[in-house]
matplotlib code that plots the C-alpha trace (Angstrom):
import matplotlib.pyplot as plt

x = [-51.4, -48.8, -47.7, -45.5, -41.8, -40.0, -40.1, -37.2, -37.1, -34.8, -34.6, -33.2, -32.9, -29.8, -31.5, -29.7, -32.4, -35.4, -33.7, -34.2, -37.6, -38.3, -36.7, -38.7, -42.0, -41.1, -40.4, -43.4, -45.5, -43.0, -41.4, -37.8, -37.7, -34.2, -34.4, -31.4, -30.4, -28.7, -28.0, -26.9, -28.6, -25.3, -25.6, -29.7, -28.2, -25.3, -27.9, -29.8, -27.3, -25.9, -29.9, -32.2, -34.5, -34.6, -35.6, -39.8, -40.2, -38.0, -39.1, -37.4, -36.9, -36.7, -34.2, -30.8, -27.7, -26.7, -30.1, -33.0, -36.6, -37.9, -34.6, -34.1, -37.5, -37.9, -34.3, -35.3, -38.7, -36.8, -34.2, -36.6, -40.4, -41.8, -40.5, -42.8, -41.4, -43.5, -42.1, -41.2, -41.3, -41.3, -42.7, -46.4, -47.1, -50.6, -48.9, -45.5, -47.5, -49.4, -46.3, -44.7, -47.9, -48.0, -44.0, -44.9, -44.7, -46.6, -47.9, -46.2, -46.3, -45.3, -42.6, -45.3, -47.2, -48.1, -46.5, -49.6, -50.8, -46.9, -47.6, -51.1, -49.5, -46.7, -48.6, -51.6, -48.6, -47.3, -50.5, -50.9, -52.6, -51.6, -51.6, -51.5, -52.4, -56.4, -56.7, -54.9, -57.0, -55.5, -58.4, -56.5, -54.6, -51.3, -51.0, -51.3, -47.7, -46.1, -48.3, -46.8, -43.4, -43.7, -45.2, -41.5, -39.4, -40.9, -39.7, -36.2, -34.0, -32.3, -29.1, -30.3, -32.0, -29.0, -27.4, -29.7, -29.5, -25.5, -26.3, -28.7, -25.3, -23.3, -21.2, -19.6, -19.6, -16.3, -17.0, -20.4, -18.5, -16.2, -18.7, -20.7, -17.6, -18.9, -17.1, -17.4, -19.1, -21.7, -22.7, -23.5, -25.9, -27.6, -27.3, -28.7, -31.7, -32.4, -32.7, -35.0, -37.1, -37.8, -38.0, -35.8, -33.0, -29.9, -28.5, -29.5, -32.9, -33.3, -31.5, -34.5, -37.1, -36.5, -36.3, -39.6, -41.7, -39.3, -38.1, -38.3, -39.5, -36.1, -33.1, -30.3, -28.3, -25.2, -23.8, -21.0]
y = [71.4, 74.1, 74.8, 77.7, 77.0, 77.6, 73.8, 71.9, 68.4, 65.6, 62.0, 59.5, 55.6, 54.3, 53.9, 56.5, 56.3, 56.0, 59.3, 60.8, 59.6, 61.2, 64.1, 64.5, 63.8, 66.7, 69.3, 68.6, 69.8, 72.5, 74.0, 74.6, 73.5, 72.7, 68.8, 66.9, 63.8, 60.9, 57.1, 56.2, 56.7, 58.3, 61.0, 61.5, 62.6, 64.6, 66.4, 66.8, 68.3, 70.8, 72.2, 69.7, 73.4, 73.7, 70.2, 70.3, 66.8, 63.5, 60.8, 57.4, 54.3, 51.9, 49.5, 51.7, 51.0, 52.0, 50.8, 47.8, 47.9, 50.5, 51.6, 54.4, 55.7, 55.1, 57.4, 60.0, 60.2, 60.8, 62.7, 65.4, 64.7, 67.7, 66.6, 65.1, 61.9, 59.5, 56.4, 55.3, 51.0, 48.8, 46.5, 47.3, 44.8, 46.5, 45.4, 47.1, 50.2, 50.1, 49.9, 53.1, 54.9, 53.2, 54.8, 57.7, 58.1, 61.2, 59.4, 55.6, 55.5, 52.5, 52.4, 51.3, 54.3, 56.6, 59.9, 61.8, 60.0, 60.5, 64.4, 64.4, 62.0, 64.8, 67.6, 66.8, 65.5, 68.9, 70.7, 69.0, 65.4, 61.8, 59.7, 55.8, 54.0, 54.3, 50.9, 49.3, 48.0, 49.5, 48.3, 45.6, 45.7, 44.2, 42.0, 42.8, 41.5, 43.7, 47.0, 46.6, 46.0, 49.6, 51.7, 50.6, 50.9, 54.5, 55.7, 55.2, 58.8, 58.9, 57.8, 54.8, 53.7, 54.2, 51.8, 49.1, 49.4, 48.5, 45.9, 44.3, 44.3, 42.8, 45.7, 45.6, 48.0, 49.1, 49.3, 51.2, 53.8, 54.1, 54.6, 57.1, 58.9, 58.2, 56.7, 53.0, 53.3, 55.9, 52.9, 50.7, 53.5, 53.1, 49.6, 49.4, 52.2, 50.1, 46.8, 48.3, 50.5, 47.2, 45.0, 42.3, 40.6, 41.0, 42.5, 39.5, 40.0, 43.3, 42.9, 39.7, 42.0, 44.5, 41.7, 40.7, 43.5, 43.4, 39.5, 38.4, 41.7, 43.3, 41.9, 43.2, 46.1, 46.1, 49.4, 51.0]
z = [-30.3, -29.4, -26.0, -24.5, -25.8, -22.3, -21.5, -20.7, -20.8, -20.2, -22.1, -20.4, -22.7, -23.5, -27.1, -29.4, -32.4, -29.6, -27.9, -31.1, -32.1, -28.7, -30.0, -33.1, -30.8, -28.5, -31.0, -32.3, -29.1, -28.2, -31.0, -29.8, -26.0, -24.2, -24.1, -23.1, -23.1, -21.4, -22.1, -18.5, -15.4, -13.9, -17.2, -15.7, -12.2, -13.8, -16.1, -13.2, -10.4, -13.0, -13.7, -11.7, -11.4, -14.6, -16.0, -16.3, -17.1, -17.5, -20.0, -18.0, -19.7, -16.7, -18.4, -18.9, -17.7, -14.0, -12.8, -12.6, -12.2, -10.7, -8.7, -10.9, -11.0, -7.1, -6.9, -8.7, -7.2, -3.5, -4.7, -6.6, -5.2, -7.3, -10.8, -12.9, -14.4, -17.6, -17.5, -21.4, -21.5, -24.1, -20.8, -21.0, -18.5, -16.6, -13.2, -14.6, -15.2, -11.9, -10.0, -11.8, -10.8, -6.8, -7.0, -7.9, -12.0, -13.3, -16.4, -18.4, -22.2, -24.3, -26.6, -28.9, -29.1, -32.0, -32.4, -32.1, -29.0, -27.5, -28.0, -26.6, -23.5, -23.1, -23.3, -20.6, -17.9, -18.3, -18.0, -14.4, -15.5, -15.4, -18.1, -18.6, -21.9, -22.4, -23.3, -20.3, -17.2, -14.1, -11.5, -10.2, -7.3, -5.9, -3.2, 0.2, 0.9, -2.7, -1.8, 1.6, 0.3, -2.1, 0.7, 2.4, -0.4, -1.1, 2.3, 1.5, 1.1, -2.0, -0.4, 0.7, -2.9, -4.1, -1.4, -2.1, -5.9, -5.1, -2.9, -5.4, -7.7, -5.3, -4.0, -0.5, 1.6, 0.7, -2.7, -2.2, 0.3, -2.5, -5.5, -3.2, -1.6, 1.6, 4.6, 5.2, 8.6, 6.6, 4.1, 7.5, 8.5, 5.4, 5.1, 8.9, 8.0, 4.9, 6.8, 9.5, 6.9, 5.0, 7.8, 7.0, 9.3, 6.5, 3.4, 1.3, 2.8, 1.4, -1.8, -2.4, -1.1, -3.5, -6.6, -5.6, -7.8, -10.7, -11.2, -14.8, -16.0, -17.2, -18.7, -16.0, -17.4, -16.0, -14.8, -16.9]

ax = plt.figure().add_subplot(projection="3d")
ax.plot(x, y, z, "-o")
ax.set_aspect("equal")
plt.show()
């Protein structure tokens, strides 16, 4: 399969030998397209402010340091709606993969999969499609209470995701003002906007709301 060589691509896993199997796996499809790379999820939005118009595709492991669960993915998809993104997991859970997709992935592929099937996966996102694994039954649903929970998470501005991702890690507001170079009474907006978006009465509320759709599927990576 060849495809037009003016791709550019980013790889984001904190995996240096899975960044490169990647690698390989790209080069493959597109002869010599720009792909970059990043290990931490603060490296992703670095990458992405100095060329985010540039980047046609990220390949997101969900498990990298500087996020957990979907809070990278659900960041990324605010902060640039028209990026595609495949989700790249080791997690092939079919209600791991039916999240991605309900926030907003173009496409998941397991860590597991062949080469050839990688480049085939690749290839048809960027020609417009979406593509899970063939073999994995997607017909079920999530609970009423989970779906309602994602449709409320989605609506969340970038700012805000990143709010509640440092609230999940125990941050105060101080701290978060801080990391976000925001002023303190800024990070209560958000916090307040967060609160009323979710519907929840406090903080810890929204910080066990949010661990709902990802407990026990990810070992926490803490943030370097």
């Amino acid at each position: 399969m060849s495809v037009a060589q003016s791709h550019h691509l980013l790889i984001a896993d904190d995996h240096p030998l899975f960044r490169g199997a990647l690698r390989e796996a790209v080069a493959g499809v597109f002869g010599q397209a720009d792909v970059a790379e990043a290990g931490t999820f603060e490296e992703v939005s670095e990458v992405l402010e100095r060329g985010g118009g540039d980047v046609d595709l990220i390949l997101l492991d969900l498990s990298m340091p500087g996020v957990r669960g979907f809070s990278g993915l659900m960041y990324l998809r605010a902060q640039y709606p028209g990026l595609p993104i495949v989700v790249v997991s080791a997690n092939d859970d079919p209600a791991v993969i039916r999240h991605c997709m309900e926030f907003g992935a173009s496409g998941f592929i397991p860590k597991t999969l062949g080469r050839e099937a990688l480049r085939e996966a690749i290839a048809r996102v960027l020609q417009g499609e979406v593509w899970t694994p063939p073999d994995v039954d997607l017909t079920g649903q999530s609970d009423a209470t989970t779906a309602a929970l994602i449709a409320r998470l989605a609506t969340l501005t970038p700012q805000q995701v990143r709010v509640l991702m440092m609230l999940s890690e125990g941050l105060l507001n101080k701290q978060i003002a801080y990391e976000i170079s925001v002023s303190e009474a800024t990070v209560k907006a958000h916090v307040s906007a967060i609160l009323q978006k979710l519907g929840v009465e406090s903080r810890t509320q929204a910080v066990i709301a949010a661990g709902r759709i990802e407990a026990g599927q990810w070992p926490q990576v803490p943030a370097r």
